[in-house]
N, C-alpha and C positions, 0 to 999 in steps of 0.2 A: 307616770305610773311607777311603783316601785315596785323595785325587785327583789326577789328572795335570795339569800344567799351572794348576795352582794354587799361588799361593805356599804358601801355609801348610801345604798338605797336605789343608786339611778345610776346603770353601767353609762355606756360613753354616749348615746341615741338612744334613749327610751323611744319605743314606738310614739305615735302619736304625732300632734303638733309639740313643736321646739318650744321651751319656756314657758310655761306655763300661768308662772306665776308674773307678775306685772310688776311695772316699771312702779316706784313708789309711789301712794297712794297720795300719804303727805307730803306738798312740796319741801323741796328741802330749806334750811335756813338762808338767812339772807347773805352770811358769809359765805356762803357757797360761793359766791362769784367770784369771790375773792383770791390772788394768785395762791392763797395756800387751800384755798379748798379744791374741792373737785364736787363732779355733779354725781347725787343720790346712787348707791349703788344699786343695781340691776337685780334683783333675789332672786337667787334660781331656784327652785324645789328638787318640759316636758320637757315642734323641733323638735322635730321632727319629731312639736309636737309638733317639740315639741315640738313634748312631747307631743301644739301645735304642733312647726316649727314648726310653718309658722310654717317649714314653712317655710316663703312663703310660696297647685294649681290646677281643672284638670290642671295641673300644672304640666302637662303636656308641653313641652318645646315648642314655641311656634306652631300654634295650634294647626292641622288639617282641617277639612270640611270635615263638619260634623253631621253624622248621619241624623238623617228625619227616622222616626219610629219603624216609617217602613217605607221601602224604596223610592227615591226622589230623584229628579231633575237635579245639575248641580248648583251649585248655590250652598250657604254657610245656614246652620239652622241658627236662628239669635238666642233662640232662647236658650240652646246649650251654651254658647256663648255669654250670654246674659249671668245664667248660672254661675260662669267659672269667674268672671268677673264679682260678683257677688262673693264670694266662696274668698276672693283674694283679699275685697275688704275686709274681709269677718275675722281672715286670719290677722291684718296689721292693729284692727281692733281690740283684737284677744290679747295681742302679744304687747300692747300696749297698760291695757288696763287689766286685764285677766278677770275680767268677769266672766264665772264659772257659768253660768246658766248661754253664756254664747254654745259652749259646743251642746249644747239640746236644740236649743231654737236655730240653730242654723250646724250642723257638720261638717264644717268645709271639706277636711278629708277627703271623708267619706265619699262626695259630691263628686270634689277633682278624681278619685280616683274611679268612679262610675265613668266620668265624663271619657275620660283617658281610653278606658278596658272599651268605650263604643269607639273611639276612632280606631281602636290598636284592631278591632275585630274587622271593622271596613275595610283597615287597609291590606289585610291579610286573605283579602281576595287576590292579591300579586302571590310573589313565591316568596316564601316565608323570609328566607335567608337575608333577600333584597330588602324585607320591609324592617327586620331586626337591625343591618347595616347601613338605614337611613336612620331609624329611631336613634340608633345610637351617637350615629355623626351629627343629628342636631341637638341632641342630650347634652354632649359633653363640652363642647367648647367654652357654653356660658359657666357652664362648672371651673370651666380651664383659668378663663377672666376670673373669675372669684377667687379662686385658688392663688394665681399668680400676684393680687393684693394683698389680700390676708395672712397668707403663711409666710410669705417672707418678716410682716410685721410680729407674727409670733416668735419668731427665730431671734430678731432685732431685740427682743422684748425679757430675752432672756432663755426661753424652752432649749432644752436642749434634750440629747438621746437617752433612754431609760437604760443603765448598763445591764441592769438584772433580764432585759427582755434582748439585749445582744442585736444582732441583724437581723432579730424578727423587727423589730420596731421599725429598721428603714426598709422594710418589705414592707410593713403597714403603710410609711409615706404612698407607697406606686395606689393607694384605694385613694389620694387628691387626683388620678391621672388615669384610673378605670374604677371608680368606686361599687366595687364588689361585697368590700367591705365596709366597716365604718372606717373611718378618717379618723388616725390620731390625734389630740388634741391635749392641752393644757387643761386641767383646772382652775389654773391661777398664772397668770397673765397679764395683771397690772402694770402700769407705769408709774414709776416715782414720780412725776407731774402732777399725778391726779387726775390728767386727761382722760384716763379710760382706767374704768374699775376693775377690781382684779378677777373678775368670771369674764372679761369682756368674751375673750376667745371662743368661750365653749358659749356664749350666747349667739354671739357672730357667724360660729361653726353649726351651729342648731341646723339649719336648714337643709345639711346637706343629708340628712336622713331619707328626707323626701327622694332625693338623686337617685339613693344606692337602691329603695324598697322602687322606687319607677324601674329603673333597671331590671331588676330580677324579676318584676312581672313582665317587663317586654322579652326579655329569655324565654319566661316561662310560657309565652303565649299561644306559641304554635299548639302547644300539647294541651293546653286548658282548652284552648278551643275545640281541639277534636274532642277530647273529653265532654266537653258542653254539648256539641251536638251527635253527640251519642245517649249520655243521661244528664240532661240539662240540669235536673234539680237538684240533684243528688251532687253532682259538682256546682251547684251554687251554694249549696246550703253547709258543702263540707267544711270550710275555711273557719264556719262560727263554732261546729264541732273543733276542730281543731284548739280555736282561739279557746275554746270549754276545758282543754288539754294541757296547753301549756301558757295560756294566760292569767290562771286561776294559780298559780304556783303546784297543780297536779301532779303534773312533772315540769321539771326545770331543765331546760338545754342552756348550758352557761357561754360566757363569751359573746365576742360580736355577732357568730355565730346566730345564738339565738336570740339576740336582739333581731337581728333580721329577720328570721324566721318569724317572731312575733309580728313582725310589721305584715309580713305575708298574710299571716292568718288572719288577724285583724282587718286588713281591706280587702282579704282577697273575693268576698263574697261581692264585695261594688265592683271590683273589676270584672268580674263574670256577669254582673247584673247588667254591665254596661254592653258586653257580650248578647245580654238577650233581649236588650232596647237596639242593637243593628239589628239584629235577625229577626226585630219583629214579634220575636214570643210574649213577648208583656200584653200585645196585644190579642194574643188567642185568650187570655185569661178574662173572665168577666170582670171586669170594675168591681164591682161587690165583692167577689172573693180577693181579688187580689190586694183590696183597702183594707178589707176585715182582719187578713192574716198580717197584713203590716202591722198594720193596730197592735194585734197580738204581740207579733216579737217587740214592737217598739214597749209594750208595756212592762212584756219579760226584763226588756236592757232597763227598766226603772227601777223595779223590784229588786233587779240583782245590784244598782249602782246603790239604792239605799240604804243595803245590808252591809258596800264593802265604798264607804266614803272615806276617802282620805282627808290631811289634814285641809286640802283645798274645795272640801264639799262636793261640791256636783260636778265637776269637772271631768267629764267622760272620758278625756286624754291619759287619765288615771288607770281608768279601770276597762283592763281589756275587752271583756265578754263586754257589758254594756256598751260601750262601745261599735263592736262588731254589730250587737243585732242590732243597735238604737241605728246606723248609719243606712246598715241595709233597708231597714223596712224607710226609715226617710227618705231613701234616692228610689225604692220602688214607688211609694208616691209620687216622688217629684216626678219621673218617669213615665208612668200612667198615664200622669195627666198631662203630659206634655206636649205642646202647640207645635205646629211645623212653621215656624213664622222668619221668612224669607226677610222679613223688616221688622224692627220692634215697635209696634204697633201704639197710639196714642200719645201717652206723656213721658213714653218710655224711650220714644225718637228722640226727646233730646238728649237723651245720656247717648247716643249712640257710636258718634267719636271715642267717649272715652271707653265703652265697653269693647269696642275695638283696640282701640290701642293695648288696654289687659291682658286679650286676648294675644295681639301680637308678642307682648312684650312678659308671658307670664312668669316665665324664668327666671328672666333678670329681677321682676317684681318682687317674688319671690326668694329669691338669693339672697338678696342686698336689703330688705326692709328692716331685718334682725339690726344689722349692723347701723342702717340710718336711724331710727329708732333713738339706737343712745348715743348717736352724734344731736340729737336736737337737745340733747339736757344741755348740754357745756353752750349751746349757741344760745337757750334760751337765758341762762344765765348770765350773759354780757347784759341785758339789759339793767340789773343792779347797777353796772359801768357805763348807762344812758344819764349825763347830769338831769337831775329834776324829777328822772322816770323811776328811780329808783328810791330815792326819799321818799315820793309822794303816793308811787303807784306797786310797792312793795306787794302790801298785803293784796290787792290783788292780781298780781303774779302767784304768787302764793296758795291762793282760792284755784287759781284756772292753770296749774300746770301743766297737769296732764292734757285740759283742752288744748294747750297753746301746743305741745308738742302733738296734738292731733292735726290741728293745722298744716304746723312747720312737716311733718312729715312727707305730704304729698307734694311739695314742691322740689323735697329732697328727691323724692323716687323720680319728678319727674327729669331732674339732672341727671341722675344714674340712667336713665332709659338713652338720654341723649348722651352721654359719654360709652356707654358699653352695653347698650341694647344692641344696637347695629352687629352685635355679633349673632347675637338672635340668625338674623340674615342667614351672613356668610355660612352659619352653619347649615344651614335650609340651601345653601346655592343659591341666594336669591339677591338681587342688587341691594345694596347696605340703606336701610334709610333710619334717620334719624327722629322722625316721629311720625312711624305709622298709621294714624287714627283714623287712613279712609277719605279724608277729608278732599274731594275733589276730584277724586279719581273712582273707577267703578268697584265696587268691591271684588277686593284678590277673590277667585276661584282658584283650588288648590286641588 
């Protein structure tokens, strides 16, 4: 999304998913592999989007039980599960190719943060205090792992302190260590190598959008929630007003500020909706009405994304208000019709390790895909340096780059899951494992 009254167009975390815009489309040339090239750079326009970012869950910390529509036996429902898994491919897909038309047909966001706002509301059958002081201690740790990678290489990399902004700047560092606010970051952060392009940082950094706007809704939760079960609709429906207010450039609240605010406004109607798929309300409403009026807002979010497309088209991470209702009336769909299904049922059983594991592991998935992402350009590139593979089978590499790095990606996440997922754990209190997928053991009850 771009912002008014900004230089650049895009402050430091545009709402939304991180990156919008995709890794190149054309492979790059064949000297690229070569020690004086480097791999294609990274174009940024969201990350959180991205304005994904990408990204990259509910991305809930080590997910809880997820509530059945209305009160259940314990047990994991899969299909929220299913969902947030879903939701995570869509985002490494997006941030990979940046094809616009993903965030219509699927709203990851939007989704994780329905998904999220229904466990936040379960859990807060305890005492508020206790369920904010767990959210938190398992929120930040895997923030902490990321943090403690990356920023040190920004540092090594050249960044150093803005003197015009004085000791505010190293009071901004302490938002890598409670991210309240955004997280300072580079623009430009290259290496003379060629190894990493020079956005690497703010592309790497995209993710943690997601962190800061999870945060401030689990704050804000106790109070949404009484709110909701006082005037339920009225506090579901208020966030897309909002979003009507200050995501349209109406008025403008400048700074990180209202970057965050924006992100507020924009999901906060899913995280309420998630609120009223625990408590069951989705279900007093008839199916008929409650599809029809989806319908409705989701056609409004068309209407309005048609009249204000940027230069990336349909990309709803753009354009707030669309956004807001297209997400909503999507997750009331998905919602409505939602199964209680204790097991994923048919041909959907065999994904079920891996829909577990995402699930375990959505954080780290999400944190670290930005960043592996544009570690597979420079790996896919040694292949030029294959004798034989490289003369012969050039053009196409070239044809299938972006496929190859779709590939190469999910082997990569699944190293990072096994190097620093396990923090996942510790931060939940729970013995460290290294590759949760379920397999053999009964499914964790939580």
């Amino acid at each position: 999304m771009t912002y008014p009254n900004h230089p650049s167009g895009h402050p430091q975390q545009p709402y939304g998913e991180p990156h919008t815009v995709p890794f190149p489309v054309q492979p790059p040339p064949r000297h690229r592999a070569r020690p004086a090239g480097g791999p294609a750079p990274w174009a940024e326009p969201p990350e959180p989007w991205v304005r994904e970012p990408a990204p990259a869950a509910t991305l809930a910390p080590a997910p809880e039980q997820a509530p059945a529509p209305a009160p259940a036996k314990g047990g994991r429902d899969r299909y929220l599960d299913l969902l947030r898994a879903v939701a995570l491919v869509r985002v490494v897909v997006f941030h990979l190719f940046g094809w616009a038309w993903l965030t219509v047909v699927f709203p990851s966001m939007g989704v994780m943060f329905a998904l999220a706002g229904s466990l936040m509301a379960r859990s807060l059958s305890r005492p508020a205090w206790s369920v904010i002081r767990s959210r938190v201690r398992r929120l930040l740790p895997p923030m902490w792992a990321f943090a403690a990678v990356v920023v040190p290489v920004v540092f090594l990399l050249g960044w150093k302190p803005v003197r015009e902004e004085g000791i505010w700047w190293f009071l901004k560092l302490a938002c890598y260590v409670l991210p309240i606010g955004t997280p300072p970051f580079p623009w430009e952060n290259g290496s003379e190598s060629g190894l990493l392009e020079s956005s690497w940082a703010e592309q790497a950094l995209g993710p943690l959008w997601y962190i800061r706007a999870y945060l401030w809704f689990v704050l804000a939760s106790p109070l949404l929630l009484k709110a909701f079960r006082k005037l339920p609709w009225v506090t579901m429906l208020a966030p897309v007003g909002l979003t009507a207010v200050i995501g349209t450039g109406l008025v403008t609240v400048p700074g990180t500020a209202g970057e965050g605010l924006v992100d507020f406004a924009v999901f906060g109607s899913c995280w309420i909706l998630g609120f009223a798929h625990n408590d069951g309300l989705l279900k007093t409403v008839p199916r008929y009405l409650s599809v029809s009026l989806a319908a409705i807002l989701m056609a409004f979010a068309l209407w309005w994304a048609s009249g204000h497309l940027t230069e990336e088209g349909w990309n709803l991470d753009e354009i707030p208000l669309a956004q807001s209702a297209w997400s909503l009336g999507f997750c009331v769909i998905l919602l409505q019709y939602a199964p209680s299904w204790r097991e994923l049922p048919g041909r959907l059983a065999g994904w079920d390790s891996l829909v577990t594991l995402a699930n375990n592991r959505a954080v780290t998935i999400y944190l670290w895909h930005n960043l592996l992402l544009m570690a597979t350009f420079p790996i896919i590139d040694q292949l030029w340096e294959v004798p034989w593979v490289g003369d012969h089978l050039g053009t196409y590499i070239d044809a299938s780059y972006n496929t190859l790095a779709l590939i190469l990606i999910w082997p990569l996440i699944g190293l990072m899951i096994v190097s620093v997922g396990w923090v996942e754990d510790v931060a939940a209190k729970r013995r460290p494992r290294l590759w949760p997928n379920g397999t053999g053991k009964p499914r964790a009850r939580h």
